[in-house]
Steps between C-alpha positions, in 0.01 A plus 500: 500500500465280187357119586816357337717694761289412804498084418897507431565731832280233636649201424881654542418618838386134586840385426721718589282572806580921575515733248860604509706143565617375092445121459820321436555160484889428387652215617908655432675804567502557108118466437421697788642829339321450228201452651531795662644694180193411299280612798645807431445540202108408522410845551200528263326183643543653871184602601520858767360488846174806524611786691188387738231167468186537655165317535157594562183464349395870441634669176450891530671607203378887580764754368675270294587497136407147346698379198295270241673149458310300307315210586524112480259197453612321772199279602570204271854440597290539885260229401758245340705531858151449696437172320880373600432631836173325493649171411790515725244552769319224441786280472615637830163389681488141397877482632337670848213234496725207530691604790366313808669460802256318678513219293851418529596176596870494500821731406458414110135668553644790739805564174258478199301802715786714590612445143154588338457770737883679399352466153193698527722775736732559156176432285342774670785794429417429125132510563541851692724655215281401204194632729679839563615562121105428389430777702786701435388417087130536573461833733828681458520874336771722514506904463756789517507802611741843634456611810683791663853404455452128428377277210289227689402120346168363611462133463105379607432191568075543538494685827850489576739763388900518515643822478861531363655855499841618358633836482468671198847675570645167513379353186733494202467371130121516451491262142322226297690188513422260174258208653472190232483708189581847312151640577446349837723690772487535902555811753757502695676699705805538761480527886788456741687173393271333216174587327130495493277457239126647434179322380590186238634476183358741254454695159798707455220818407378428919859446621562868376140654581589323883857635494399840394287534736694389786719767378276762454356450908860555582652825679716642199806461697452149506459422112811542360615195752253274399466536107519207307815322370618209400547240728834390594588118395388252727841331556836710488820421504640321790787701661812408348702437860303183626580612807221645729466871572714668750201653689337169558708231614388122380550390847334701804713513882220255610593336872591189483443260770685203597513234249512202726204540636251370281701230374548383851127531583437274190720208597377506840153506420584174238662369875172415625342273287907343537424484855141387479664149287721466731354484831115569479459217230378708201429294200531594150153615463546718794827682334313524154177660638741713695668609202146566318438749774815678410407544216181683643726726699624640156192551383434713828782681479466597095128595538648761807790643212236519282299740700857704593554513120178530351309766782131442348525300226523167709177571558482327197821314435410341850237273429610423210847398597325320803296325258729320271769464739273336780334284220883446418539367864220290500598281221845500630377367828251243351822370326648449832234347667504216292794390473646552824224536724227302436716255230285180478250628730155447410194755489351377743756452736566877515426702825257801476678844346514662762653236748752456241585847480541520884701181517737646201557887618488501831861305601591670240489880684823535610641461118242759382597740728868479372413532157283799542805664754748420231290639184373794700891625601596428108159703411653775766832531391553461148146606377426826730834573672676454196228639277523206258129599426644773290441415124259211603198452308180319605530301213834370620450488826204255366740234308822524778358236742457215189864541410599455873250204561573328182895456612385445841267227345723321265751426799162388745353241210901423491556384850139388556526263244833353682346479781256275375705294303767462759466226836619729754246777511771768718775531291310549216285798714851665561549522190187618381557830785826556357401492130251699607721810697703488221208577263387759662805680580603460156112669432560736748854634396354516135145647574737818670742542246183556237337763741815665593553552132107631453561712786779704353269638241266621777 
């Protein structure tokens, strides 16, 4: 498999998070078929699932017949991402050095932790990658061979060896594909739905000598399929109906449940904190932190769609989104804490972190609850049961809860800042719930229509 091939597999798998769903993001009936018309039409850029992937650490390449590809300096490019890795890595250990929790002697303390902390945790998925590609640079080698009826790719990584196999009656259009320049080319070929390529780029003379013998390890029924021609143009011309094909509907007979339902669960879980001002003598810092925690709850809910949508990859994405987005909810909840919890309040005067945490969360359980029950049934029945996670991405699954919290936001700061400015405190906190249902079913009603519309590519 050439290196090229393996880092933009890599990097599309992370995002689109299987290997078969296309990415789409279209926002209107009109750019969704074309997204999906130029996805189409990508066909040289599609890169073809192996017949069979295996790993192990012994090669026996007894019986086979290897083919030459020549080789590549690859150490300096491996040295250049060790130093990056290096430095990242060091950067990342002073940031793990300053978190201490035992020295904490109020919530500003307990925040500025959590907040460091969330850094390093997204830190840290750019400190793994760099380390992995200075291997990957440093120790990798690649060889190919024939064996029985298959042509088999060995990437090495020192010890480690991944085998990829594809049948050799399956392969089509053995050529040299121009890479950069007239005398620089690259070996590809066609398996199933997209193509493979073999070794780097490199001298047309070796693309030849590689191709011929490929070729010449062939059985001779098999050669006439896979001689060389021209590759077709990268981007043809887009059917002249518009209209999608007949086989494959745009829109799938998905069940659809009832619509009410999450709507309904939404207002009634924004009916507690109504209920909690009006006869359990909530303040506004009580409704504020309670809407920070809602805020959480999204976060909870994405990171579980990202790990429907992405399979392995969150393995990565995970932290990372974890990272910024807790670090995100930090500052966010430093920003509330001073001005309408501890407003005018002075250091010294504050409780310990931990009593203040108990004293803020825990009448606070009830309200929790709802908004998990009333995310979780929305999670349940538009995301799985409707299959909105068809034509998600990781990516933007990643950015979807800032678009929702930023509305839901704007109409909090909104009605907070009435509340403050107003005499009577419970009128204004009335208003500040309703402002705030509205937001959110207006975020809720819109955050649907865009999946419903990403689904339909699925």
């Amino acid at each position: 498999m050439r290196f090229a091939d393996a880092v933009h597999f890599n990097w599309e798998w992370l995002d689109r998070g299987d290997f078969g769903a296309t990415s789409y993001h279209a926002f209107s009936e009109k750019s969704m078929r074309a997204s999906m018309a130029t996805g189409t039409r990508r066909g040289e850029k599609r890169l073809a699932r192996p017949h069979r992937i295996r790993v192990c650490l012994r090669d026996d390449a007894s019986g086979a017949t290897p083919i030459h590809l020549p080789k590549r300096r690859m150490w300096p490019m491996g040295l250049a991402l060790f130093a990056f890795f290096a430095m990242f890595a060091a950067i990342w250990w002073t940031q793990v050095s300053r978190i201490s929790f035992n020295a904490m002697h109020g919530m500003f303390d307990l925040v500025l932790n959590l907040f460091t902390l969330f850094w390093v945790m997204g830190w840290s998925v750019a400190v793994v990658i760099l380390g992995l590609l200075a291997l990957l640079f440093l120790f990798y080698g690649e060889a190919v061979r024939i064996v029985g009826d298959r042509l088999v790719t060995v990437s090495k990584l020192g010890p480690l060896k991944i085998f990829s196999e594809y049948l050799l009656k399956d392969i089509r259009r053995l050529r040299s594909v121009n890479s950069g320049s007239a005398e620089m080319v690259s070996v590809r070929f066609d398996y199933a739905e997209g193509n493979r390529g073999l070794g780097d780029a490199m001298p047309r003379r070796e693309a030849e000598l590689l191709i011929a013998a490929i070729r010449a390890a062939l059985p001779k029924t098999l050669r006439d399929d896979c001689a060389q021609v021209a590759p077709d143009p990268e981007v043809s011309e887009p059917p002249t109906s518009g209209a999608p094909a007949a086989d494959k509907p745009l829109v799938s007979a998905a069940p659809a449940p009832l619509h009410w339902c999450s709507p309904l669960a939404l207002v009634a879980a924004n009916l507690v904190p109504l209920a909690g001002v009006l006869f359990l003598g909530w303040g506004l810092g009580t409704v504020m932190v309670l809407f920070w925690a809602e805020s959480a709850v999204i976060g909870f809910y994405t990171l579980i769609k990202m790990g429907v949508v992405g399979k392995v990859a969150v393995l990565f994405a995970g932290p990372f989104f974890v990272g910024h987005f807790g670090a995100f909810m930090s500052i966010h909840f430093l920003f509330i804490q001073g001005l309408f919890l501890n407003a005018g309040m002075k250091p010294s005067e504050e409780p310990p972190a931990l009593q203040a945490l108990a004293a803020l969360f825990f009448p606070l359980w009830p309200a929790l609850l709802a908004l998990f029950a009333s995310h979780g049934i929305s999670f349940v029945l538009y995301f799985l049961l409707r299959r909105e996670y068809r034509g998600q991405t990781v990516s933007g699954l990643m950015s979807a809860p800032y678009r929702r919290i930023i509305v839901m936001q704007l109409a909090i700061i909104f009605g907070g800042f009435m509340a403050m400015l107003l005499k009577t405190p419970l009128p204004a906190l009335v208003l500040l719930i309703v402002l705030k249902i509205i937001a959110d079913l207006y975020a809720h009603r819109r955050e649907h229509a865009l999946n419903r519309m990403s689904a339909r590519g699925g």
